[in-house]
C-alpha distance (Angstrom), angle and dihedral (degrees) to the residues before:
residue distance angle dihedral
X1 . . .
X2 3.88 . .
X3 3.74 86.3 .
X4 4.03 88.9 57.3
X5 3.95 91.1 38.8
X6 4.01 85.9 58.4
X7 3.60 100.6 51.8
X8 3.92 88.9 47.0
X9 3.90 106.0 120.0
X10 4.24 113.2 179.4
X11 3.88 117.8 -141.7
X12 3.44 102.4 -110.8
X13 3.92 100.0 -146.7
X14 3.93 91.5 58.6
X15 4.47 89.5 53.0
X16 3.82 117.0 78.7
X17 4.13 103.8 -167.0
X18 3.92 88.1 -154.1
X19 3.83 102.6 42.3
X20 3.96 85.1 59.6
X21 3.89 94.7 39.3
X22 3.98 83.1 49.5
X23 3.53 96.3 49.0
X24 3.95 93.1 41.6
X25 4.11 80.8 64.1
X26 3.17 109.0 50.5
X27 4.08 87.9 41.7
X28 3.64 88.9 54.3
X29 3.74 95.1 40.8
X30 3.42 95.8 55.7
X31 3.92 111.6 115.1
X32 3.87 127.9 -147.8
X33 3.85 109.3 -111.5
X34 3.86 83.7 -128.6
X35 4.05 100.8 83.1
X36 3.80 89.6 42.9
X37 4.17 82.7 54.6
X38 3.64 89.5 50.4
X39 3.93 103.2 46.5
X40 3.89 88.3 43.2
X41 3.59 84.8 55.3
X42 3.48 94.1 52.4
X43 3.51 101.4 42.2
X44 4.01 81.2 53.7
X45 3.67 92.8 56.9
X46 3.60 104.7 48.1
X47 3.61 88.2 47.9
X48 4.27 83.7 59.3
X49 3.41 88.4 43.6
X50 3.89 92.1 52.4
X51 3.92 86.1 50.4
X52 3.70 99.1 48.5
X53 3.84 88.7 41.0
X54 3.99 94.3 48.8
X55 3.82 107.2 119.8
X56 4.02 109.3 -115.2
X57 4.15 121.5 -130.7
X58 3.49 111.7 -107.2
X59 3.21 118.2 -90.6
X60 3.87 122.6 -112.2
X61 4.09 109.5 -106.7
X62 3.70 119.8 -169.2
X63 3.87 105.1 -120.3
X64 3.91 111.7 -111.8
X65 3.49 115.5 -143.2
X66 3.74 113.5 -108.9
X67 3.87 116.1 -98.3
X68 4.10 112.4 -141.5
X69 3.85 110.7 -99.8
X70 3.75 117.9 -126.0
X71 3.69 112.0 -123.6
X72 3.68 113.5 -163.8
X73 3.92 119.4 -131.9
X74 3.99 105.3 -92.2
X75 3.93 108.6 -108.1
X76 3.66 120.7 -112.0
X77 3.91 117.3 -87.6
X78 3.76 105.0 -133.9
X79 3.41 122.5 -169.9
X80 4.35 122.8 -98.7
X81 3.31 110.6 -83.3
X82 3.76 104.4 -124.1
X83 3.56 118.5 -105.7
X84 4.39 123.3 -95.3
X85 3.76 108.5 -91.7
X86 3.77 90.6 -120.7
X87 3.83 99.0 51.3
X88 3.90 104.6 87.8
X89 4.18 109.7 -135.8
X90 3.71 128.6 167.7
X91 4.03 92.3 -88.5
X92 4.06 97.9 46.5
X93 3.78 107.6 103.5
X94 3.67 122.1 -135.4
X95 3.86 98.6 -80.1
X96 3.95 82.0 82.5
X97 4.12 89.7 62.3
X98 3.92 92.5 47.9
X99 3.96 94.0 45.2
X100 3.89 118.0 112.6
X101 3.66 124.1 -98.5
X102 3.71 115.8 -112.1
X103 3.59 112.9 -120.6
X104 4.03 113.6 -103.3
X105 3.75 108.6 -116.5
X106 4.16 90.3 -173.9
X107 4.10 117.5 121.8
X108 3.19 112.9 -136.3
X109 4.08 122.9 -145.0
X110 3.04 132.8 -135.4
X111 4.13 115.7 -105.0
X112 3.75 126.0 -107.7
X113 3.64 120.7 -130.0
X114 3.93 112.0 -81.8
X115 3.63 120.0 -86.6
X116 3.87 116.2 -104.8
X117 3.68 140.6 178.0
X118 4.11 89.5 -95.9
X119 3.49 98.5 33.6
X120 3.91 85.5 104.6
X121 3.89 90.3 65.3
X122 3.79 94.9 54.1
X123 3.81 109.5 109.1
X124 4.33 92.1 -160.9
């Protein structure tokens, strides 16, 4: 066959080089009818999205008369408390510096072992 293929010579009256290039073209250049389907689709969908998403006027509300707001009677101002006698503030003179320490009265625990990367696997 490739022996027959090789000695194959075409008549060159009966070949037109640009008929076949032409027709070559257009062959290739024809398109499916599917991507024209799916951009026609999605033209048609934004469009209904554009719809559905289109902000609405206003609508027209009767106007309700105002109702009389309750104001609730203002609460006394009393004067600051002055401040405990052992809490030092920038008015306390310097008897507060010179005052004795109150005793602590807090317990203090005894500390756990430090945290550490396996100290969730420990069954204690």
């Amino acid at each position: 066959m490739t022996d027959r293929l090789g000695r194959f010579t075409p008549s060159a009256p009966d070949l037109d080089r640009d008929a076949i290039l032409f027709a070559a073209g257009r062959r290739a250049a024809r398109g499916s009818w599917l991507w024209k389907a799916a951009a026609g689709l999605l033209a048609v969908s934004q469009a209904v999205t554009l719809v559905a998403l289109w902000p609405n006027p206003p609508a027209t509300v009767a106007p309700v008369a105002p109702t009389p707001a309750v104001v609730p009677a203002p609460e006394p101002v009393l004067p600051p408390s002055p401040p405990r006698s052992d809490v030092w503030t920038a008015a306390a003179g310097p008897d507060v510096l010179e005052a004795p320490s109150s005793p602590s009265t807090a317990q203090f625990v005894q500390a756990d072992p430090p945290l550490t990367v396996r100290s969730g696997l420990r069954l204690d």
